[in-house]
C-alpha positions in Angstrom: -67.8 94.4 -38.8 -66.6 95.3 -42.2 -64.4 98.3 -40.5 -63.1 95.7 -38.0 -61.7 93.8 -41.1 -60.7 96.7 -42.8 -58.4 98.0 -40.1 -57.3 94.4 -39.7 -56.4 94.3 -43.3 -54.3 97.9 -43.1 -52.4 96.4 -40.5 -51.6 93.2 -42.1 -50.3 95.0 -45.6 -47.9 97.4 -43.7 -46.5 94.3 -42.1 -46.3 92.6 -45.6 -48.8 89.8 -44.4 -51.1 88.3 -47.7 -54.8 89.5 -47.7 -58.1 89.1 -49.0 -60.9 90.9 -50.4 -63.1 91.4 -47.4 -66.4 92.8 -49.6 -66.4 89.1 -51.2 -67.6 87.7 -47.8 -71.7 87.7 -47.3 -72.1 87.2 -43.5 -75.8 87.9 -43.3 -77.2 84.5 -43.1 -74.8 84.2 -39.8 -76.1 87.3 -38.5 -79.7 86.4 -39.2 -79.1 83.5 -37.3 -77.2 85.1 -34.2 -79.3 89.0 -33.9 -82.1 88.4 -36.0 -85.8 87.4 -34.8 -85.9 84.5 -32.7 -82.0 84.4 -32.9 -79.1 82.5 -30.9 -79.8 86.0 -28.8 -83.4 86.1 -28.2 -83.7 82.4 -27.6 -81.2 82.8 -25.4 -82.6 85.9 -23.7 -85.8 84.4 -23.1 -84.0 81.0 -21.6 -82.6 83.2 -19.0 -85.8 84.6 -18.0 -87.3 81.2 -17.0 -86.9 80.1 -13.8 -85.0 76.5 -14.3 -83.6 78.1 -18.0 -80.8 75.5 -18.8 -78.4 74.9 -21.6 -80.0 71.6 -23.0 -83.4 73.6 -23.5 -81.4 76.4 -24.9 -79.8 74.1 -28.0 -83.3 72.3 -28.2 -85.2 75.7 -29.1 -82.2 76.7 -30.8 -82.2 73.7 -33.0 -86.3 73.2 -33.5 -86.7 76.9 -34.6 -83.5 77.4 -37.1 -83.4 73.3 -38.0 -84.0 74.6 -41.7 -81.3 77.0 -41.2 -78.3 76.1 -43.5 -75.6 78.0 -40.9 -76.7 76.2 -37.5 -74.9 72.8 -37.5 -77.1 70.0 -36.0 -75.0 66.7 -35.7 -76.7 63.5 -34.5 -74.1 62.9 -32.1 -73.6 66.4 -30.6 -74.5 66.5 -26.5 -77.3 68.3 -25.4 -75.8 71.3 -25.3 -73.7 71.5 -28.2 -74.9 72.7 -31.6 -72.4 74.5 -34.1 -72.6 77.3 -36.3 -71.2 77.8 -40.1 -69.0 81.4 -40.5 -67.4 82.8 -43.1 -64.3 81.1 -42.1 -64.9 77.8 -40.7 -67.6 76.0 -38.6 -67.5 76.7 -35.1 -69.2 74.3 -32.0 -70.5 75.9 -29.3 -71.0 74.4 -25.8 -74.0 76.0 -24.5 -73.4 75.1 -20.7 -72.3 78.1 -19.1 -74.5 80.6 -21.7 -78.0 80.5 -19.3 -75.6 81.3 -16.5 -73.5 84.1 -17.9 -75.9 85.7 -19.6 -78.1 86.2 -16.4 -77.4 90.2 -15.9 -77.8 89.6 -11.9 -77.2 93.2 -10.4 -74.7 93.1 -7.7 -76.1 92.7 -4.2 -75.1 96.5 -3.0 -76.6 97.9 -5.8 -79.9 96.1 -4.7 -79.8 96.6 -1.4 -79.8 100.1 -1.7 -82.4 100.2 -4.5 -84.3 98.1 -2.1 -84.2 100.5 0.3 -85.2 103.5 -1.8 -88.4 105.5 -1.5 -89.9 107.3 -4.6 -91.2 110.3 -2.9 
């Protein structure tokens, strides 16, 4: 990430653009929160697993296991399947509807007909 925001910054001084010091920005919480045990990830991985996974029950594990999380942002008035997180930068809202569904990493049906028809001998 931080070389990401250091090329980023190269090219903005040669084209004369006003930066900032990117070591001043502590992103671990977010990251904690996204990769880390029981993160936006894993929940998410495990959602898409079961076999009626959905993006309501998603958000509602998401927000029952970080609700002490200062980074997730739980509004009362948020749908089901919204829930926001706090970056560096700004807050960002998710809607969670099409996660389950994207995430599922569905072989395509060629490649499983033929592994279907595979012997190991």
């Amino acid at each position: 990430v931080v070389d990401n925001f250091l090329s980023v910054k190269d090219e903005y001084e040669r084209e004369g653009i006003e930066t900032f010091d990117v070591s001043d920005i502590e992103n671990s919480a977010v990251l904690k929160l996204l990769e880390g045990r029981m993160g936006v990830f894993s929940i998410l991985n495990d959602e898409c697993v079961r076999p009626k996974g959905n993006a309501e029950s998603f958000v509602y594990k998401l927000k029952t296991i970080h609700r002490d999380s200062y980074k997730l942002v739980v509004k009362k008035l948020d749908r089901p399947w919204e829930f926001g997180i706090k970056h560096y930068a700004t807050t960002v809202k998710y809607d969670a509807r099409n996660f389950v569904a994207r995430n599922n990493d569905q072989l395509p049906k060629d490649v499983l007909e033929c592994v279907c028809k595979c012997t190991n001998d």
